[in-house]
OpenMM code with the backbone's topology and positions (N, CA, C; nanometers):
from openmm import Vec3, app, unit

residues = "UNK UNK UNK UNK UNK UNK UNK UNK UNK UNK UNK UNK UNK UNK UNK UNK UNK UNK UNK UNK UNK UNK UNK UNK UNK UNK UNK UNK UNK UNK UNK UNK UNK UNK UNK UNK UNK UNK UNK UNK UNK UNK UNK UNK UNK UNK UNK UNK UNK UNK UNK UNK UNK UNK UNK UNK UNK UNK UNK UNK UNK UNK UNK UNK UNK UNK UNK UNK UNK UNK UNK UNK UNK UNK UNK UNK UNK UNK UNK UNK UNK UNK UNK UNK UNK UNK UNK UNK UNK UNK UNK UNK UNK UNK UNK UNK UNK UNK UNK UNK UNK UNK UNK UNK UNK UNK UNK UNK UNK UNK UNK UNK UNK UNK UNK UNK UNK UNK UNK UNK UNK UNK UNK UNK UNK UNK UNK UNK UNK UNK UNK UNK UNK UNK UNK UNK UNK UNK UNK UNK UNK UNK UNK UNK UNK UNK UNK UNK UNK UNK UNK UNK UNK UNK UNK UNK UNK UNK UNK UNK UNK UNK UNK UNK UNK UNK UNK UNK UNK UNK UNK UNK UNK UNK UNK UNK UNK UNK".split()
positions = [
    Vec3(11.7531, -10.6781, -4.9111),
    Vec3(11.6893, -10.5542, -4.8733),
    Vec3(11.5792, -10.5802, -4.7706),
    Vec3(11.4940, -10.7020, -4.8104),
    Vec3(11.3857, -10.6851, -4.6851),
    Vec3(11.4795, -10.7232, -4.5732),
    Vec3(11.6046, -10.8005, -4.5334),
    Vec3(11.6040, -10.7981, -4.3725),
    Vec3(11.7083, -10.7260, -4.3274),
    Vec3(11.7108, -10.6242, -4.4545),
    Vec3(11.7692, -10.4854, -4.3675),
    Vec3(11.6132, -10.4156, -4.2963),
    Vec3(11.5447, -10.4506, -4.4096),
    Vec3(11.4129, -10.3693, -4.3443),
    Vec3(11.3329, -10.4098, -4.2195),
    Vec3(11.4018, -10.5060, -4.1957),
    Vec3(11.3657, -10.6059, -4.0926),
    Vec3(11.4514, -10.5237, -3.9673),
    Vec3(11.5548, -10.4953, -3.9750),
    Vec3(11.5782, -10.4725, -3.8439),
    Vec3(11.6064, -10.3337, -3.8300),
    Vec3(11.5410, -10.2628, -3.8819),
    Vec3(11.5218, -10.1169, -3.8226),
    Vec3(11.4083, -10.0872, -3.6731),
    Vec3(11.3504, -10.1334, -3.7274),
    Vec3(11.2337, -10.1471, -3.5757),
    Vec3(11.3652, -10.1627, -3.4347),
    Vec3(11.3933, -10.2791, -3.5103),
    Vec3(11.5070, -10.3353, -3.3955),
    Vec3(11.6264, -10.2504, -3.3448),
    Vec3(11.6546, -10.1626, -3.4424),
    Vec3(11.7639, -10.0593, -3.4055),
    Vec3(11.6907, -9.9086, -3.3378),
    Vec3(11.5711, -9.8828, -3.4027),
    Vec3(11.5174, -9.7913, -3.3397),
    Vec3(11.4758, -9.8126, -3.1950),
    Vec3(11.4468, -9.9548, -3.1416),
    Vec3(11.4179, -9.9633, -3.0297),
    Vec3(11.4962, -9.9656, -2.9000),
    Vec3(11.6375, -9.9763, -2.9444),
    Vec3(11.7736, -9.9780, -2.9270),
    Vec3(11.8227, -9.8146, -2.9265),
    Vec3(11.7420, -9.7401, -2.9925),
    Vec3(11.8065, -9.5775, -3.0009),
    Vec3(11.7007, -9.5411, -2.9121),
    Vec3(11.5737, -9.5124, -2.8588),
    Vec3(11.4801, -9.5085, -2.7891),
    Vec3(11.5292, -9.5436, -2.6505),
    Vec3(11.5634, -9.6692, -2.6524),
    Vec3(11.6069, -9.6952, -2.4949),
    Vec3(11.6819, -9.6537, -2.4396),
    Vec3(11.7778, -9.6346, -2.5305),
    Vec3(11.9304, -9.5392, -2.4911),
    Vec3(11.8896, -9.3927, -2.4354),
    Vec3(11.7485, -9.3237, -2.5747),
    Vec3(11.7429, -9.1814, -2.5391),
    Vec3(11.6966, -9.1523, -2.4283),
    Vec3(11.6098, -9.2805, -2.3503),
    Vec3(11.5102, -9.2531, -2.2811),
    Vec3(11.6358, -9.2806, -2.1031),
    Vec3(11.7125, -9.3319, -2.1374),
    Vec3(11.8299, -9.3653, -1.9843),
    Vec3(11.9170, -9.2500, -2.0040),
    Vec3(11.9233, -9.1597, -2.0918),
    Vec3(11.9760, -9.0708, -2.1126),
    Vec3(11.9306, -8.9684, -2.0976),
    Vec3(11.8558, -8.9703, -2.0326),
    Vec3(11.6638, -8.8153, -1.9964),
    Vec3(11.7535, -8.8024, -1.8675),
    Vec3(11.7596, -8.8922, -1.7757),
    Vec3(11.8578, -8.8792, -1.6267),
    Vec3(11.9352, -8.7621, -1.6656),
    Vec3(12.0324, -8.7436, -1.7091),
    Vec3(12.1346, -8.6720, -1.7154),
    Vec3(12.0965, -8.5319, -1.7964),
    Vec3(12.0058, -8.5608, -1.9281),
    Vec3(12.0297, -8.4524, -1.9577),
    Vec3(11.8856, -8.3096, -1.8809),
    Vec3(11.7616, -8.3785, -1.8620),
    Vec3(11.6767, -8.3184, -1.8180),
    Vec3(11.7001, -8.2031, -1.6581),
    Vec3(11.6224, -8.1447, -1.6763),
    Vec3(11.6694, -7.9928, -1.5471),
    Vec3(11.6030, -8.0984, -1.4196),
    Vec3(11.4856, -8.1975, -1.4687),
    Vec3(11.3885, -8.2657, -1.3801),
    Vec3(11.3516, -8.3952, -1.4180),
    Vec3(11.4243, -8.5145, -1.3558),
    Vec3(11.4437, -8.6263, -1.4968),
    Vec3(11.3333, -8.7127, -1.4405),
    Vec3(11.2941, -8.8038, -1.5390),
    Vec3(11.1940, -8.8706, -1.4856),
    Vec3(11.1720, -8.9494, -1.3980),
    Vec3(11.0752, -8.9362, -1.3208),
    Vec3(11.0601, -9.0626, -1.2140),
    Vec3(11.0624, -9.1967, -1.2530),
    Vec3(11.0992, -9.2793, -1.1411),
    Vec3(11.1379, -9.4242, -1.1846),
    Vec3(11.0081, -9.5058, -1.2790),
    Vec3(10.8919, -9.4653, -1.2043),
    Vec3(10.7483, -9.4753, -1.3042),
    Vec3(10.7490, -9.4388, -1.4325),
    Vec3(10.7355, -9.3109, -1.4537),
    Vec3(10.7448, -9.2439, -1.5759),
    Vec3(10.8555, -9.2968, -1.6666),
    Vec3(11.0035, -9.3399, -1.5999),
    Vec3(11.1037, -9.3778, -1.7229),
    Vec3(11.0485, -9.5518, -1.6886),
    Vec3(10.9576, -9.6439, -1.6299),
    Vec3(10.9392, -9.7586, -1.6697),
    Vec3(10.8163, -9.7553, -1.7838),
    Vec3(10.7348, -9.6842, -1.7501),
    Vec3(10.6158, -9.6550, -1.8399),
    Vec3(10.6411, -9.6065, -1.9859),
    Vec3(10.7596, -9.5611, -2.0361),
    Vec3(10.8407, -9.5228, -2.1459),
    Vec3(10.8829, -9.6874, -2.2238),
    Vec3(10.9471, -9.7004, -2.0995),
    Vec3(11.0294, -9.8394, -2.1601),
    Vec3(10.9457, -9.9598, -2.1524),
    Vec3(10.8381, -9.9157, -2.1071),
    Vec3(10.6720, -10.0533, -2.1694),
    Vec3(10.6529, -10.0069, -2.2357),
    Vec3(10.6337, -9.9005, -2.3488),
    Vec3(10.5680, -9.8497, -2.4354),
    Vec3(10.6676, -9.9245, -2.5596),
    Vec3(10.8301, -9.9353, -2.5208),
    Vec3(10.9034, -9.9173, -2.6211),
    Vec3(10.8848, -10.0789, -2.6690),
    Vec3(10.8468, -10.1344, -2.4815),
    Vec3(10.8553, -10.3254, -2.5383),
    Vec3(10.7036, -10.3071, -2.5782),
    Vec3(10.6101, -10.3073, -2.5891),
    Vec3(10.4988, -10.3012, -2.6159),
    Vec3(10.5308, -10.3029, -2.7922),
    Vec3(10.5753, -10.2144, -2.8262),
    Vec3(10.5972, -10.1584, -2.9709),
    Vec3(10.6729, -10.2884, -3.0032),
    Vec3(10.7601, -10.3728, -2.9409),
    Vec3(10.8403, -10.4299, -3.0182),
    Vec3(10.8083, -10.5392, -2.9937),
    Vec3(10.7280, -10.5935, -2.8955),
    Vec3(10.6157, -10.7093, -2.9051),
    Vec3(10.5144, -10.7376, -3.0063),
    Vec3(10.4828, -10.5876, -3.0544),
    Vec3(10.3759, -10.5793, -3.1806),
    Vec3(10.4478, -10.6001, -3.2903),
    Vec3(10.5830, -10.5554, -3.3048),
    Vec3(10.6959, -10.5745, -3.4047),
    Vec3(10.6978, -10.7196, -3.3953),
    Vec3(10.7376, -10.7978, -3.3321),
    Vec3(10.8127, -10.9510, -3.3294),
    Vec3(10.6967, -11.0162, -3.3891),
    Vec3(10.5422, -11.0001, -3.3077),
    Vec3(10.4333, -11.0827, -3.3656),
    Vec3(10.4081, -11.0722, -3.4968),
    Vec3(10.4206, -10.9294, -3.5956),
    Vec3(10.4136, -10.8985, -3.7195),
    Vec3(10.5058, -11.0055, -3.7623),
    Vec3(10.6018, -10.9706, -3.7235),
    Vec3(10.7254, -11.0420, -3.8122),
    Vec3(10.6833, -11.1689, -3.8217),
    Vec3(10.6976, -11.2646, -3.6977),
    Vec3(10.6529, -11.4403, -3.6927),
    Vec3(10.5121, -11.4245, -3.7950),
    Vec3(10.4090, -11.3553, -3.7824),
    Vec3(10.3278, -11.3643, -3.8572),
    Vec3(10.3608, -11.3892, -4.0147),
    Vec3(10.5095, -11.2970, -4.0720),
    Vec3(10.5243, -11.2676, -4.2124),
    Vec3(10.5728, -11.3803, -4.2674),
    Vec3(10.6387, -11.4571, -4.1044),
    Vec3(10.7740, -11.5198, -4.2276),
    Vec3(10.7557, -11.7138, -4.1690),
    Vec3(10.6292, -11.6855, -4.0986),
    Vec3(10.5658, -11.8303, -4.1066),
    Vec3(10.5100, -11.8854, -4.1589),
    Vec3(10.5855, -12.0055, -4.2898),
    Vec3(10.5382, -12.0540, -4.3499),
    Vec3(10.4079, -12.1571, -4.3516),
    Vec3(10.2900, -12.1041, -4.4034),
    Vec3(10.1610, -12.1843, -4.3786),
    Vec3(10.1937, -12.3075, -4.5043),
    Vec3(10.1637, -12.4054, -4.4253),
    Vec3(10.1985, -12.5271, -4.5319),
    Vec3(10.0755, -12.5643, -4.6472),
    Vec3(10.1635, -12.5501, -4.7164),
    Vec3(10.0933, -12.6097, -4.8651),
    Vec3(9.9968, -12.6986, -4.8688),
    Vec3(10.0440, -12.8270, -4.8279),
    Vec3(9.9511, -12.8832, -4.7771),
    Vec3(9.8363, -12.9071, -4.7496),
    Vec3(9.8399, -12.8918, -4.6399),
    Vec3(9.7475, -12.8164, -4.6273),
    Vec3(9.5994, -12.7405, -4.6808),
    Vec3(9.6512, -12.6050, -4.7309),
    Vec3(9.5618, -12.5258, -4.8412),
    Vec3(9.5253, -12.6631, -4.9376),
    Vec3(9.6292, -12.7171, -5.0200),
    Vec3(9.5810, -12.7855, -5.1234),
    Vec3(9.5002, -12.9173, -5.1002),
    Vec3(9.4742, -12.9582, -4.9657),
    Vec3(9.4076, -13.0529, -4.9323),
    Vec3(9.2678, -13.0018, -4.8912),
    Vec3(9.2488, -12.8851, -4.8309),
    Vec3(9.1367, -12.8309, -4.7974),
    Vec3(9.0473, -12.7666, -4.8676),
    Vec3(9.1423, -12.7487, -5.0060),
    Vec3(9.0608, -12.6783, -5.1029),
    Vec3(8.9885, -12.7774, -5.1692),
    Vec3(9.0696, -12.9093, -5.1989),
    Vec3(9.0585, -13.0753, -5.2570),
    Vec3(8.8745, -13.0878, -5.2022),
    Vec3(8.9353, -13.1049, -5.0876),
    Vec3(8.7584, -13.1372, -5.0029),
    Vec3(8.6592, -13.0577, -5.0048),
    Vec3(8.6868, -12.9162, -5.0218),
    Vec3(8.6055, -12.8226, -5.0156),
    Vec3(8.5083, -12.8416, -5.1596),
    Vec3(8.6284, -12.7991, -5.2625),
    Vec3(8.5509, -12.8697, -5.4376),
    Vec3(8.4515, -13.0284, -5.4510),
    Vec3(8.5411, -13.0453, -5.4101),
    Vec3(8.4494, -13.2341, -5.3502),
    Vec3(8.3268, -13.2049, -5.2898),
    Vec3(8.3043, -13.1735, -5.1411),
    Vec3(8.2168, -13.1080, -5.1388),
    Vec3(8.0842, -13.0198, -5.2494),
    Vec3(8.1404, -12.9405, -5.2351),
    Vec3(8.0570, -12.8248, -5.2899),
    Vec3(7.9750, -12.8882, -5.4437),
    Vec3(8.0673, -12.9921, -5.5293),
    Vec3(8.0652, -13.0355, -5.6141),
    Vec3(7.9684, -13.1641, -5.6537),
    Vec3(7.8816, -13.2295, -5.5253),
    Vec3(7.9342, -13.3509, -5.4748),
    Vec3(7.7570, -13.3486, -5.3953),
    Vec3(7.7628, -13.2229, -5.3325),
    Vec3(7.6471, -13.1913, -5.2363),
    Vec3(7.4805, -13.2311, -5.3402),
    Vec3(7.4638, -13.1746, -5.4734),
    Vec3(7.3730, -13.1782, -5.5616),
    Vec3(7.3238, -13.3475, -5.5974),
    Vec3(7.4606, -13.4539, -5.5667),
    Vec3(7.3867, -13.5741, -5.5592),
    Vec3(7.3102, -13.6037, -5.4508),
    Vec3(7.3850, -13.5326, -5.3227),
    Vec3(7.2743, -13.5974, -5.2192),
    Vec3(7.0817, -13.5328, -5.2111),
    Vec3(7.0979, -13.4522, -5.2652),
    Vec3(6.9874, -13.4517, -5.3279),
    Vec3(6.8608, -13.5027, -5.4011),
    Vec3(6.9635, -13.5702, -5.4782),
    Vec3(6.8747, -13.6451, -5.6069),
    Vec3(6.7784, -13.6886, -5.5185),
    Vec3(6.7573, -13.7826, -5.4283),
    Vec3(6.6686, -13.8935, -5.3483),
    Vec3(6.5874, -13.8330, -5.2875),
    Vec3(6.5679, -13.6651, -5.1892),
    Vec3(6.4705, -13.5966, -5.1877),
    Vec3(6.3807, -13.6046, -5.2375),
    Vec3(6.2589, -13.5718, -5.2119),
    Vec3(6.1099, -13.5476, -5.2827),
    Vec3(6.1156, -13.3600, -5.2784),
    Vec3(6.1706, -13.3047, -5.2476),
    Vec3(6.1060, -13.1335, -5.2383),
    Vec3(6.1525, -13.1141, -5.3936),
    Vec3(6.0862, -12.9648, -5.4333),
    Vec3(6.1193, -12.9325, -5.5426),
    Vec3(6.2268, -12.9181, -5.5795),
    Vec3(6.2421, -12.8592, -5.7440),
    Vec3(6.3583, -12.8688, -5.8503),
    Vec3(6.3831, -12.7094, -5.7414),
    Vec3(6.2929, -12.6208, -5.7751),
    Vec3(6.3974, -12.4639, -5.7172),
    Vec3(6.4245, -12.4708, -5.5368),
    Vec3(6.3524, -12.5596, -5.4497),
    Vec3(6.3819, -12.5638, -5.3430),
    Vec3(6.5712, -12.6498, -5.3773),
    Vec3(6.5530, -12.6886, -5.4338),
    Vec3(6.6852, -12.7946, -5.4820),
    Vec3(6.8193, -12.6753, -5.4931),
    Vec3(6.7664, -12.6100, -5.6136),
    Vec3(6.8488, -12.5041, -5.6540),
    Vec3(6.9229, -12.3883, -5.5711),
    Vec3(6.8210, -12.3772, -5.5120),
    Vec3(6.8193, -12.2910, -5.3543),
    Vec3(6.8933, -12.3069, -5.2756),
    Vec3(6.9024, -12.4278, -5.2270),
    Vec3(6.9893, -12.5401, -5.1014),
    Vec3(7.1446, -12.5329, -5.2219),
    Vec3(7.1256, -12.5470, -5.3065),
    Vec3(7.3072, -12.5726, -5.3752),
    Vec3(7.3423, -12.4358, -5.4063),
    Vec3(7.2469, -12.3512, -5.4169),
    Vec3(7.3082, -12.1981, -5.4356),
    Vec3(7.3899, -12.1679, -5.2812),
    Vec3(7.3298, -12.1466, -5.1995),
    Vec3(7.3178, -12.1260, -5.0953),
    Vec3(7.4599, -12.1758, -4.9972),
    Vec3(7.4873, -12.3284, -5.0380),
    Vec3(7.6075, -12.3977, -4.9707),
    Vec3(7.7057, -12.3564, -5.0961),
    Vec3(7.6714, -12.3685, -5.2539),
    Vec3(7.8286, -12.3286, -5.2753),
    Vec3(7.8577, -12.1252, -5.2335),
    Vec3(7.7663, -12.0497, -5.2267),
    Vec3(7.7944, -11.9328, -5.2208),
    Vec3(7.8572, -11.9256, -5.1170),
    Vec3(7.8464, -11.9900, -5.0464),
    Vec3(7.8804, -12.0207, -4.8315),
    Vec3(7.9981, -12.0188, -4.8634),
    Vec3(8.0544, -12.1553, -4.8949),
    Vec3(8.1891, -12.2485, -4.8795),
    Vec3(8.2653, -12.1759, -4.9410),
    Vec3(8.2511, -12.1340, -5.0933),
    Vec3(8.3486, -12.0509, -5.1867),
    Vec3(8.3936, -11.9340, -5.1334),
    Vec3(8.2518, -11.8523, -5.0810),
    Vec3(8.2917, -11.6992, -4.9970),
    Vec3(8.3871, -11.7393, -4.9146),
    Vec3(8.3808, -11.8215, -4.8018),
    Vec3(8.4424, -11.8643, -4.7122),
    Vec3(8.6235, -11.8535, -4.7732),
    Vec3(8.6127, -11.9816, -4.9037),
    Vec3(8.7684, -12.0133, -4.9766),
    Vec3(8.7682, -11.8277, -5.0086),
    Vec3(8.6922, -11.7916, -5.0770),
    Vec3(8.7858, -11.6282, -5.0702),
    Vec3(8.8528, -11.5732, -4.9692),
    Vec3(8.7034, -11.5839, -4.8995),
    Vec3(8.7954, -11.5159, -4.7544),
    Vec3(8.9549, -11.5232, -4.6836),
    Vec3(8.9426, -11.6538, -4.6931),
    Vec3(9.1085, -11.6819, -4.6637),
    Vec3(9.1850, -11.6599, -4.7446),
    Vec3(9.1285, -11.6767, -4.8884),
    Vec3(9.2548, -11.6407, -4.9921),
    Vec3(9.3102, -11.4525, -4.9435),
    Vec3(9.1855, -11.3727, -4.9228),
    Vec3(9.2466, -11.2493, -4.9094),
    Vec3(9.2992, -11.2539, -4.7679),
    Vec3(9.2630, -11.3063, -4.6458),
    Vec3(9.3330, -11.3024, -4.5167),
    Vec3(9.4663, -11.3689, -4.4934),
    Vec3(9.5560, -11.4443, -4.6785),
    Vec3(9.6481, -11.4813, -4.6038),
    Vec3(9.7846, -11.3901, -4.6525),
    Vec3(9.7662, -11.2911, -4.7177),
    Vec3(9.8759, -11.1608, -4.6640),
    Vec3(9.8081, -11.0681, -4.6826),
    Vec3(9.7863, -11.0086, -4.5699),
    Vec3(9.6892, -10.8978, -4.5036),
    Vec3(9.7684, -10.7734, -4.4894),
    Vec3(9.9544, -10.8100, -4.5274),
    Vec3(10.0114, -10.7085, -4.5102),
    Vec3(10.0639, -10.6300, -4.6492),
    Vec3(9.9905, -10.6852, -4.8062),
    Vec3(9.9918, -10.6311, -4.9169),
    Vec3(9.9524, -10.4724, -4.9158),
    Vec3(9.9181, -10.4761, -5.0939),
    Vec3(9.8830, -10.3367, -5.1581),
    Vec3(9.7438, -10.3513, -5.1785),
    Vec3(9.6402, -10.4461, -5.1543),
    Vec3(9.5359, -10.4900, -5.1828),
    Vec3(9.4425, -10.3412, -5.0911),
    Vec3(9.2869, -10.3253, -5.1626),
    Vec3(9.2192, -10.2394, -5.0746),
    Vec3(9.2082, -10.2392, -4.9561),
    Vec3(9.1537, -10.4389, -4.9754),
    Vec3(9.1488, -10.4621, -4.7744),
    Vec3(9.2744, -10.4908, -4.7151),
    Vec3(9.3857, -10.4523, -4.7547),
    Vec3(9.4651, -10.4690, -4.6335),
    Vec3(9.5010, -10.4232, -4.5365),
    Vec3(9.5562, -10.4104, -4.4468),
    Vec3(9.5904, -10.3441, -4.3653),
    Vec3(9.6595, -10.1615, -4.4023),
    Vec3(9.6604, -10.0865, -4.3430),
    Vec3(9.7207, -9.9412, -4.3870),
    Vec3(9.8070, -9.9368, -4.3373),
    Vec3(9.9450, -9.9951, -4.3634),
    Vec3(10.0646, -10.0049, -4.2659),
    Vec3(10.1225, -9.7999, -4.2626),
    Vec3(10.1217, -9.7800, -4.3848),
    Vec3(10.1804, -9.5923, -4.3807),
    Vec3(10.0681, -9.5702, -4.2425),
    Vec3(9.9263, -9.5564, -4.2557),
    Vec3(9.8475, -9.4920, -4.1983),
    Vec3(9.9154, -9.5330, -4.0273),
    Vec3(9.9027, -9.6393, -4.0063),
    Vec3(9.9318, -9.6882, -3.8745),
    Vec3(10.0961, -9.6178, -3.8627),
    Vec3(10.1949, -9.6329, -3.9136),
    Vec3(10.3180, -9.5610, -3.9257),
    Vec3(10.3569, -9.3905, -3.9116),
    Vec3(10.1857, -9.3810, -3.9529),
    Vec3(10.1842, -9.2071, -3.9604),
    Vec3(10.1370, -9.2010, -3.8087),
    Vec3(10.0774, -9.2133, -3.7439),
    Vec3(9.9739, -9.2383, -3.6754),
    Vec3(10.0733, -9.2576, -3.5315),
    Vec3(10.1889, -9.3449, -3.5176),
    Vec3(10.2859, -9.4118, -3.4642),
    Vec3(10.3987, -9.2800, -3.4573),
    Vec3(10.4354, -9.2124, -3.5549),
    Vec3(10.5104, -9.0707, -3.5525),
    Vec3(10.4691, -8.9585, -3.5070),
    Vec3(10.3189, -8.9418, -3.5433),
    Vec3(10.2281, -8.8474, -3.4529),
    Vec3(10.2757, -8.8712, -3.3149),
    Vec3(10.2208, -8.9646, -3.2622),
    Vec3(10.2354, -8.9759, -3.0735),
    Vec3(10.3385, -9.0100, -3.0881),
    Vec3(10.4391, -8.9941, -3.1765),
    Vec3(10.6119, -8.9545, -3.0893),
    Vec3(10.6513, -8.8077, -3.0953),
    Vec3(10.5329, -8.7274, -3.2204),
    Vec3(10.6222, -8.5868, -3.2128),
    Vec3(10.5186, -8.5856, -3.0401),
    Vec3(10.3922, -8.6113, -3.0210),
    Vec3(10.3374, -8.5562, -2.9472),
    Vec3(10.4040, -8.5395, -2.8109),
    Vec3(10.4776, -8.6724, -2.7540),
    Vec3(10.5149, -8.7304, -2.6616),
    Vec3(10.6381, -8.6288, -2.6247),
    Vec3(10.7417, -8.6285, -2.7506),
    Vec3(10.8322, -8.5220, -2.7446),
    Vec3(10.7704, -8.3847, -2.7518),
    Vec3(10.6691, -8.3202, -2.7694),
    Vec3(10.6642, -8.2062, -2.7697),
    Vec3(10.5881, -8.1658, -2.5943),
    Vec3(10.5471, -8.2902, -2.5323),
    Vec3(10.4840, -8.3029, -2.4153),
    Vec3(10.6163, -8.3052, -2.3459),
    Vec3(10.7003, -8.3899, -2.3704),
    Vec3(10.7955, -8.3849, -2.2669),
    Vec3(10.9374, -8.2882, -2.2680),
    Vec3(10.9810, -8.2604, -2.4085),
    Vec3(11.0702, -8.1423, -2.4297),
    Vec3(11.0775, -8.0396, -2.5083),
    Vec3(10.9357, -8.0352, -2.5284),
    Vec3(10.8954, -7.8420, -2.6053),
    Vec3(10.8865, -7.8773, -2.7183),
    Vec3(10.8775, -7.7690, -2.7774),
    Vec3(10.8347, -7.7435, -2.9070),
    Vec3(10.9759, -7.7656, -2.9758),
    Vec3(11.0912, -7.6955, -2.9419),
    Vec3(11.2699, -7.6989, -3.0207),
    Vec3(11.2276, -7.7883, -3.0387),
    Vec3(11.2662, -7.9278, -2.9692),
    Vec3(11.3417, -8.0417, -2.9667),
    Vec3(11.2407, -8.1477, -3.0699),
    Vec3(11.0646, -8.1118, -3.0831),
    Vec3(10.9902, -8.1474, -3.1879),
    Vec3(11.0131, -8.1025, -3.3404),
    Vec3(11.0190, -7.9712, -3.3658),
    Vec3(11.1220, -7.8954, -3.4361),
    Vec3(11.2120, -7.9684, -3.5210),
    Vec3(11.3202, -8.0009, -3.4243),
    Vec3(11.4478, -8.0847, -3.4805),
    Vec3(11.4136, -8.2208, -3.5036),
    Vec3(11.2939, -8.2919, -3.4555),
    Vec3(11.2946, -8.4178, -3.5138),
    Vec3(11.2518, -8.3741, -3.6462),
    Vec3(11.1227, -8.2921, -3.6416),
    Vec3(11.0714, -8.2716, -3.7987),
    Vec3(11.1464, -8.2478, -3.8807),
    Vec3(11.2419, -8.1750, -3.8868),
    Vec3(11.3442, -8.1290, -3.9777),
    Vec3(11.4468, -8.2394, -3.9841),
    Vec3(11.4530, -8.3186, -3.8768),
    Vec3(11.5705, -8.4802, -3.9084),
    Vec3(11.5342, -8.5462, -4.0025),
    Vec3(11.3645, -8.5910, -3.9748),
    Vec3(11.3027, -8.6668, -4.0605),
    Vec3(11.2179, -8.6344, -4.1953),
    Vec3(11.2463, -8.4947, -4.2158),
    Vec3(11.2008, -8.4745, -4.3847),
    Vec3(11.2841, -8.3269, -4.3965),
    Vec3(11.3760, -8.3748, -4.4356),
    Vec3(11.5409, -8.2727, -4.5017),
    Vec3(11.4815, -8.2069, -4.6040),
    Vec3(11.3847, -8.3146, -4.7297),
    Vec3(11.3857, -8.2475, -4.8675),
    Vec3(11.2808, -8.1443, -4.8084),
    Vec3(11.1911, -8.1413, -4.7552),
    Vec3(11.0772, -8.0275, -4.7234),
    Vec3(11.1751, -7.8929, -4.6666),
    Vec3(11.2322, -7.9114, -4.5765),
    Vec3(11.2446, -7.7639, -4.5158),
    Vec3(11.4335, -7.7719, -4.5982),
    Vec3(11.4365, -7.6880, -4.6888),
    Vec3(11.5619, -7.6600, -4.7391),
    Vec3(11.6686, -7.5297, -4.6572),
    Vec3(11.5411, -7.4363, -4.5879),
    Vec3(11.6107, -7.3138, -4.5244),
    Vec3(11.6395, -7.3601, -4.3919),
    Vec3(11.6842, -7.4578, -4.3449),
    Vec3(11.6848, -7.5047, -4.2361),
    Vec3(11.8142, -7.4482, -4.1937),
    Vec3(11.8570, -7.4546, -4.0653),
    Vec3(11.9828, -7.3774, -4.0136),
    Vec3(12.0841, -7.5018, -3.9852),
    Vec3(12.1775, -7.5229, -4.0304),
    Vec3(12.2659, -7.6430, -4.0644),
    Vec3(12.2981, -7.6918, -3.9549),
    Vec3(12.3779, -7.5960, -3.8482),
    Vec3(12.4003, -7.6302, -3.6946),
    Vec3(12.2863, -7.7085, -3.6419),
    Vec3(12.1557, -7.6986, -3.6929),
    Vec3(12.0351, -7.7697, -3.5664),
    Vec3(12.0871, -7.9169, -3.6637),
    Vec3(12.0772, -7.9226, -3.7989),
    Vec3(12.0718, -8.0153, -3.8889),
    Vec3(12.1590, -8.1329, -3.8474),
    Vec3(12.3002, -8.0850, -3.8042),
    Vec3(12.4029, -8.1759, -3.7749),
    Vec3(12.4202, -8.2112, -3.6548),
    Vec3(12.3160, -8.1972, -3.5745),
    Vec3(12.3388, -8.2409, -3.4135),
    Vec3(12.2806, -8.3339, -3.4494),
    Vec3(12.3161, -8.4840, -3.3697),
    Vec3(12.2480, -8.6270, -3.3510),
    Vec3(12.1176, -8.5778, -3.3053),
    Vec3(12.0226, -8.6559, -3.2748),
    Vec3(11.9011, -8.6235, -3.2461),
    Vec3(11.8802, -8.7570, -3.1551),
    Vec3(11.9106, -8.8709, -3.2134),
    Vec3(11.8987, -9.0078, -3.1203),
    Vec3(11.9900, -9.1401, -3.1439),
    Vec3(12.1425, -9.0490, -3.1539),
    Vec3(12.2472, -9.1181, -3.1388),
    Vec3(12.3098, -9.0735, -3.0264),
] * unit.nanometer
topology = app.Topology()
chain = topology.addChain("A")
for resn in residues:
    res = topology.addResidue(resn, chain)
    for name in ("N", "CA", "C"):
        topology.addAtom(name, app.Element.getBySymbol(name[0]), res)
């Protein structure tokens, strides 16, 4: 299931390009060679941001790694309170200096623990719906900028069937971006 989910981006970007070489023919006033390249950067743009997500998801950070850095980090942090001993400053100046470096180093080991899938259900993660909602907005917008209000219309009603039930079946069964 995920690398079906994987290549929808990839097929949508593939139905997009098609719709957009297909504006020639069907538009009263089709787009200028600018305007249909500025479309089709938008579409690689989108799927440049797609590919980097992806390499991001499915690159394995080595074990290794983590478990060696965490090794030194505990060592450290653990380790720091002897070099101490031989000082002359005080017991709470002491306390102070080891509060201080393990609160550092550990925050730090959190930090990465939550930055290394950023694309979870966690609070801080990323809002993939929000960005997705956000991403459908400036396509009804784009379509309602470039072919009216109908043709925005019929995407809305393509893409949420269960909401509008009184819908008129004929608009329902026309392709939209096949």
């Amino acid at each position: 299931e995920y690398e079906e989910n994987m290549r929808v981006p990839i097929r949508l970007s593939y139905l997009l390009r098609k719709q957009i070489r297909k504006m020639r023919k069907m538009l009263a006033e089709p787009f200028t060679p600018p305007q249909e390249m500025k479309l089709m950067g938008s579409v690689d743009s989108f799927m440049g941001g797609y590919f980097g997500m992806r390499k991001f998801m499915t690159t394995p950070f080595p074990f290794p790694l983590v478990q060696m850095a965490r090794t030194f980090l505990y060592f450290y942090v653990f380790t720091v309170s002897f070099v101490l001993l031989k000082d002359d400053s005080s017991a709470l100046t002491h306390c102070i200096t080891i509060f201080i470096l393990t609160f550092g180093f550990m925050g730090l080991e959190y930090v990465s623990i939550e930055l290394d899938n950023p694309f979870g259900e966690d609070d801080n993660d990323f809002d993939n719906l929000g960005m997705a909602c956000t991403a459908f907005e400036d396509t009804y917008l784009t379509i309602l900028e470039i072919d009216g209000p109908e043709w925005t219309d019929r995407l809305h009603r393509r893409l949420n069937p269960i909401r509008n039930t009184g819908v008129d079946t004929a608009v329902e069964s026309t392709p939209l971006l096949v």
